[in-house]
C-alpha positions as CSV (number, residue, x, y, z in Angstrom):
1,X,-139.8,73.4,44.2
2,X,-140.3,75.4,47.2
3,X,-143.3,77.5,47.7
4,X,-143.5,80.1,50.7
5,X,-146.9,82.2,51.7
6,X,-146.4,84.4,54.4
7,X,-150.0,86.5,54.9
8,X,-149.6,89.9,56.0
9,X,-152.6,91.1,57.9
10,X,-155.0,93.3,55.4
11,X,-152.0,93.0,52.9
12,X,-153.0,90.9,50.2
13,X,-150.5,88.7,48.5
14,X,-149.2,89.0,45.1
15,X,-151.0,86.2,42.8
16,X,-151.4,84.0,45.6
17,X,-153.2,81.2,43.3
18,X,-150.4,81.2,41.3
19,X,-146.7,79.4,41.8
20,X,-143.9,82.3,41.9
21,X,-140.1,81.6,40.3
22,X,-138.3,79.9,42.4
23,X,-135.1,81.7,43.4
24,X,-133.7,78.8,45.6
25,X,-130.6,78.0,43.0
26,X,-129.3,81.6,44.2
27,X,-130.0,81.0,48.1
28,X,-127.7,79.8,50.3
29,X,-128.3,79.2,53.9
30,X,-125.2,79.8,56.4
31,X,-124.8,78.1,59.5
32,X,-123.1,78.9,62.0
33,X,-123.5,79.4,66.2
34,X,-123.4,83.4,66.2
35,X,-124.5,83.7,62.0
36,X,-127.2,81.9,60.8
37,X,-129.7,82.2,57.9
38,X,-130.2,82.8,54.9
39,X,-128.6,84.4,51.5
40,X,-128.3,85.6,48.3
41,X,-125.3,84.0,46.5
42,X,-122.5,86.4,46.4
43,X,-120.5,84.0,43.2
44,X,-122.2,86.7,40.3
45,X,-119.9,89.5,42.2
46,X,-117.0,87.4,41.2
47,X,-118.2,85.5,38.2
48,X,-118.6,89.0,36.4
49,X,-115.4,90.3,38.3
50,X,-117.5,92.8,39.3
51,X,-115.5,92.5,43.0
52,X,-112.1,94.5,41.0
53,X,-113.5,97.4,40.3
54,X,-112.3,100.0,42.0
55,X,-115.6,101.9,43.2
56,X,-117.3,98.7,45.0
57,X,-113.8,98.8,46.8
58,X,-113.6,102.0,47.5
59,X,-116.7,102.0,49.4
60,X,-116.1,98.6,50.4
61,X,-113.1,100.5,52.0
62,X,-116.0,103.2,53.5
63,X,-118.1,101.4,55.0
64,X,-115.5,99.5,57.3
65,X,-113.9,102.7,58.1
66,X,-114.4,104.7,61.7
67,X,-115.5,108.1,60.6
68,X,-112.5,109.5,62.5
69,X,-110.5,108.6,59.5
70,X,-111.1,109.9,55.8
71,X,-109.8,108.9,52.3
72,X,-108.2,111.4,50.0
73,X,-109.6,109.9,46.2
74,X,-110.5,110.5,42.4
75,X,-114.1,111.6,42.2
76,X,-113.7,109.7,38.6
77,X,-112.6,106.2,39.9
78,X,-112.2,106.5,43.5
79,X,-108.5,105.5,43.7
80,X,-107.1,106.4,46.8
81,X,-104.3,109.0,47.2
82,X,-103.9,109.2,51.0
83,X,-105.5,107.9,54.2
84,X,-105.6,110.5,57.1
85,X,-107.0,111.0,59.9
86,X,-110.4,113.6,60.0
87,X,-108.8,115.6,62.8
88,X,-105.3,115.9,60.5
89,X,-107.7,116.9,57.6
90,X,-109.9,119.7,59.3
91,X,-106.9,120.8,61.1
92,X,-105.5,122.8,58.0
93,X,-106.7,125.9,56.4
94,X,-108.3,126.4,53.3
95,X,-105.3,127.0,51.1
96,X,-103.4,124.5,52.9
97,X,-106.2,121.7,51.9
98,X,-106.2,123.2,48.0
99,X,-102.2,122.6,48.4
100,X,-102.1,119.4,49.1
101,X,-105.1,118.3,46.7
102,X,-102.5,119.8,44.1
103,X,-99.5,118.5,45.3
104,X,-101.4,115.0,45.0
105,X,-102.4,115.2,41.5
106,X,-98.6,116.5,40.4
107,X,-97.7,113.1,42.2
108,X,-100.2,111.0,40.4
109,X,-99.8,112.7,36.7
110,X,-103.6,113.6,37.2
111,X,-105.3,116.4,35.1
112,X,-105.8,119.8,36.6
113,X,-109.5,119.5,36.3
114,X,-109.7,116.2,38.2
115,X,-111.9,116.6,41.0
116,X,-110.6,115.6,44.4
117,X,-112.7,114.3,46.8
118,X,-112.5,113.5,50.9
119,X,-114.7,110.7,51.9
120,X,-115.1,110.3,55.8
121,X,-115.4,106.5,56.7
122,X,-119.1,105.1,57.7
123,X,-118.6,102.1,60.0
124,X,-120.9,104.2,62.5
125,X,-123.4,103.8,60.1
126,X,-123.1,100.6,58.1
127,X,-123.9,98.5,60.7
128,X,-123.3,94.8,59.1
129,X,-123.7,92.9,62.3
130,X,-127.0,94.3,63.2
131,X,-128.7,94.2,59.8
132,X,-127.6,90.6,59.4
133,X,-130.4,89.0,61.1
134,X,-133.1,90.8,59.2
135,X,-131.8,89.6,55.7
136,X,-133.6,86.0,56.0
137,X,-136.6,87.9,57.2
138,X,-136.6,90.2,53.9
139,X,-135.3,87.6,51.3
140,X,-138.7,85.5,52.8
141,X,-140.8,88.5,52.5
142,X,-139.8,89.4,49.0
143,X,-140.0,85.3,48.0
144,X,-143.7,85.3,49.8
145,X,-144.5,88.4,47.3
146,X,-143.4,86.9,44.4
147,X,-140.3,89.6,44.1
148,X,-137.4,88.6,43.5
149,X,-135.5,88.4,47.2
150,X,-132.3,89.5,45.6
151,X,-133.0,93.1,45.9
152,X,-134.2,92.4,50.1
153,X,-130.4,91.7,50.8
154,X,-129.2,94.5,48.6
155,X,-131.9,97.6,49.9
156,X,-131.6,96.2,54.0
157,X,-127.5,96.3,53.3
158,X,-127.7,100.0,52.2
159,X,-130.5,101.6,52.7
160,X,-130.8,101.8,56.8
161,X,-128.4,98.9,58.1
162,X,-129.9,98.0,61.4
163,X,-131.5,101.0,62.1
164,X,-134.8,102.4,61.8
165,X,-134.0,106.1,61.2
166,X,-135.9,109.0,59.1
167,X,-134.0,110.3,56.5
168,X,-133.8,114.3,55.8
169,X,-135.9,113.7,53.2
170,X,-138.8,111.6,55.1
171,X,-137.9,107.9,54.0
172,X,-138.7,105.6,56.9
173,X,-138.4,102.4,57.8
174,X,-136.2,99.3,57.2
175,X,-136.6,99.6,53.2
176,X,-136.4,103.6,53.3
177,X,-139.7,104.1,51.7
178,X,-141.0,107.9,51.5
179,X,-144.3,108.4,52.9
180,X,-146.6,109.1,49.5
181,X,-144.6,106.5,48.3
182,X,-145.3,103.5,50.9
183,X,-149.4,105.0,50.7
184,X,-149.4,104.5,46.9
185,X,-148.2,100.6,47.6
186,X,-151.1,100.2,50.2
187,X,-149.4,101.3,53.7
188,X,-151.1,103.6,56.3
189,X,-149.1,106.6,56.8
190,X,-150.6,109.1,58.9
191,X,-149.9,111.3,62.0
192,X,-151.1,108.4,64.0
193,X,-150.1,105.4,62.3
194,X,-147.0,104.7,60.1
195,X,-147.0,101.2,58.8
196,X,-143.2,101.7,57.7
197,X,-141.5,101.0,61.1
198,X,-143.2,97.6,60.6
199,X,-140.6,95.2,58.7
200,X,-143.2,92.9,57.4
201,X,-145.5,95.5,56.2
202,X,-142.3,97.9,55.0
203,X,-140.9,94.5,53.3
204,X,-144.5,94.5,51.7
205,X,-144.5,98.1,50.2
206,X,-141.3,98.0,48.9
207,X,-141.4,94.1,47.1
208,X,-144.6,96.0,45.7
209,X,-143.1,98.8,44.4
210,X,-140.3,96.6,42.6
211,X,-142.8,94.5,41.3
212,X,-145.2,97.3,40.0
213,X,-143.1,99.7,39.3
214,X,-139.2,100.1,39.4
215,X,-138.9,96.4,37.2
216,X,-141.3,97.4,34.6
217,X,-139.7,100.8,34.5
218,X,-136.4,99.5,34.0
219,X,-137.9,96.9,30.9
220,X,-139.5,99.9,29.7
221,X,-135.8,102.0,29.6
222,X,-134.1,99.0,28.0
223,X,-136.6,98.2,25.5
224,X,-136.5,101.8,24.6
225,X,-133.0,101.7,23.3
226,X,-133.7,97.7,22.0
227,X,-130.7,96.4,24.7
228,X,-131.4,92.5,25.6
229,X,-131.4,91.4,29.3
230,X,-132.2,88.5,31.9
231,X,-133.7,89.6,34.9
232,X,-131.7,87.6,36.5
233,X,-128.0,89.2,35.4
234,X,-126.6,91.3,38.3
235,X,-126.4,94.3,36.2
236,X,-129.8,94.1,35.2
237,X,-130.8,94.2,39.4
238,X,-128.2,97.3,39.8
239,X,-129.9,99.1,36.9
240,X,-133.6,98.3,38.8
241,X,-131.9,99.7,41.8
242,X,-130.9,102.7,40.7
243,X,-134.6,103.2,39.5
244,X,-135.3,102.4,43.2
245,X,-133.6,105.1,44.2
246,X,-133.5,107.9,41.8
247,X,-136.9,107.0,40.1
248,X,-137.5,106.2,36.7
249,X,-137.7,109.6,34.9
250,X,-134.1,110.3,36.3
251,X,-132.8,107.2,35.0
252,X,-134.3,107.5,31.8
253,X,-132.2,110.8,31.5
254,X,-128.9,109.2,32.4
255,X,-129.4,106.5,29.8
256,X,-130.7,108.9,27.2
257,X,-127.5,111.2,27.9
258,X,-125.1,107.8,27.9
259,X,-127.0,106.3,24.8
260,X,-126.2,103.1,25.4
261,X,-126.2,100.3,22.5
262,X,-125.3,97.5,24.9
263,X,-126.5,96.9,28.8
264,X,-124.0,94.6,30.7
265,X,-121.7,95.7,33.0
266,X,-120.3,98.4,31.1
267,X,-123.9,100.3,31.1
268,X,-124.1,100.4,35.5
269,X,-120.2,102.0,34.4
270,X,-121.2,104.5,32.5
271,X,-124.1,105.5,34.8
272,X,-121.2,105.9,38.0
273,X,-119.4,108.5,35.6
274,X,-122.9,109.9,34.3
275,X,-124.9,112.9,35.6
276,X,-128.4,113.8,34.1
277,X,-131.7,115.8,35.4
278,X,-131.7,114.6,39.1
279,X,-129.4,111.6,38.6
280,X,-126.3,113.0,40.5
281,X,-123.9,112.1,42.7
282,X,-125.7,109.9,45.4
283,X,-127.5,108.2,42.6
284,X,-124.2,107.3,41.1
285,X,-122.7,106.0,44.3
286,X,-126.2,104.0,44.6
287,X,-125.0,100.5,43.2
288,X,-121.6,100.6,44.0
289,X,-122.7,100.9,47.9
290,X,-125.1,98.1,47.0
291,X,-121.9,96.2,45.5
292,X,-119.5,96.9,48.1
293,X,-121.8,95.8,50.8
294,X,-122.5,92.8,49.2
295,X,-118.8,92.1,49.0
296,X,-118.7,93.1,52.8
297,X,-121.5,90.2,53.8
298,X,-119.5,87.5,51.4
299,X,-116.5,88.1,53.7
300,X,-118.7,87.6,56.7
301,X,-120.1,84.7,55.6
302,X,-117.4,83.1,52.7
303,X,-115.6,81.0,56.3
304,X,-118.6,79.7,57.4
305,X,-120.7,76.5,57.1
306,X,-122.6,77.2,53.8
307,X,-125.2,75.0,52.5
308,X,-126.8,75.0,49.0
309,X,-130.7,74.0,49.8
310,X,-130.2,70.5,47.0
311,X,-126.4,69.8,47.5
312,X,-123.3,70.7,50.2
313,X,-120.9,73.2,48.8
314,X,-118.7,76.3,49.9
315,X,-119.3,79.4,48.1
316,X,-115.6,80.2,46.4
317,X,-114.2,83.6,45.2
């Protein structure tokens, strides 16, 4: 068993006396000249089949796209109707852009009252190549805390790929934590310091907030409507996710609204189609970003030299 302590200056370590799960079964380590290091096993995405469904693809689809390009889709299960370029798109009027929304739903037997969307593609932003070297970094981090470094490879993926950008709302730093947020997990943020452009000390504040509060938030949803889970099931890690993101009284609304009687994959479904309190849109495209990029780094990685830490293998679809 494999025990990793990486001390964090005046950050103390999660029950450092105390051996943490070990998560090495699910890491594998790539190697290869120009991509190197270490991973989360991609194989639940495909043992679940949770690489068909059409709204990890969708996005899959996004986040390889040059935003001069756009897809024309179902808001309800992101099929694609048309590709086009943005230019061809914002060229049009108004009514011509109603028209052809209409003309598309005629073609595809859709229901007036489907929604329509145009999605602009995001390969400006999700920036794969750059973020890659900073997964080994996080999965170690989270591992060090005693967190489990699944949800390092799925935040970095998403949440800031590469970049260390403020959002409009104030999040900062490689894990996108929001300033009262990182001070409540023991970071300085101030007009003079801000711990969160730090990735060791932004790795720290956000593998605490997991561990303190978006995990036990998430048992305490489930166990509220008596639904069975492993911490280790891949829905169980979207659902925590999505507490990550929206928070937990949001998510708590969604589930009371979908009143589930069974968790599983069908559960993160029903939350993509789902809208409740402050759980809207972005928080339904959460996890199926953090699916689709997970699917993304798999293809990056599937043709290289992978290496299970106890035995050789090849991860396969």
């Amino acid at each position: 068993m494999r025990y990793i302590f990486i001390c964090l200056l005046s950050f103390p370590v999660f029950s450092q006396q105390l051996p943490f799960p070990s998560w090495d079964s699910e890491m594998v380590e790539v190697l290869k000249s120009d991509r190197t290091g270490l991973l989360m096993n991609a194989q639940p995405l495909y043992d679940g089949q949770w690489n068909t469904l059409p709204q990890p693809n969708f996005w899959k689809e996004v986040m390889l796209l040059s935003p001069d390009s756009c897809l024309i889709n179902v808001a309800s299960s992101r099929e694609v109707l048309l590709r086009m370029s943005n230019k061809d798109w914002h060229r049009q009027t108004e009514a011509q852009k109603t028209l052809l929304k209409d003309s598309l739903k005629q073609m595809y037997n859709l229901p007036a009252e489907e929604k329509i969307f145009v999605t602009t593609g995001k390969n400006d932003f999700y920036k794969f190549n750059e973020v890659y070297p900073s997964i080994s970094r996080g999965i170690l981090a989270f591992e060090s805390h005693g967190v489990d470094p699944w949800y390092a490879q799925a935040i970095l993926l998403i949440e800031s790929p590469g970049q260390l950008k403020k959002s409009s709302a104030g999040a900062y730093g490689a894990f996108q934590l929001m300033p009262g947020v990182a001070r409540a997990q023991g970071l300085t943020v101030n007009k003079y310091t801000d711990d969160r452009k730090d990735f060791e000390k932004s790795a720290y504040g956000a593998s605490r907030l997991l561990s303190r509060v978006c995990i036990p938030e998430a048992r305490r949803i489930l166990d509220e409507f008596n639904i069975e889970y492993s911490e280790s099931d891949l829905w169980f890690r979207l659902f925590v996710l999505h507490v990550y993101h929206a928070g937990a009284m949001n998510v708590k609304a969604v589930v009371r609204k979908i009143n589930p009687t069974n968790g599983g994959q069908q559960l993160i479904k029903d939350m993509w189609q789902t809208s409740a309190a402050s759980f809207g849109n972005s928080s339904q495209n959460y996890t199926q970003l953090a699916l689709a990029s997970q699917l993304i780094l798999h293809d990056m990685t599937k043709s290289d030299c992978v290496k299970l830490f106890d035995c050789q293998e090849t991860v396969t679809e």
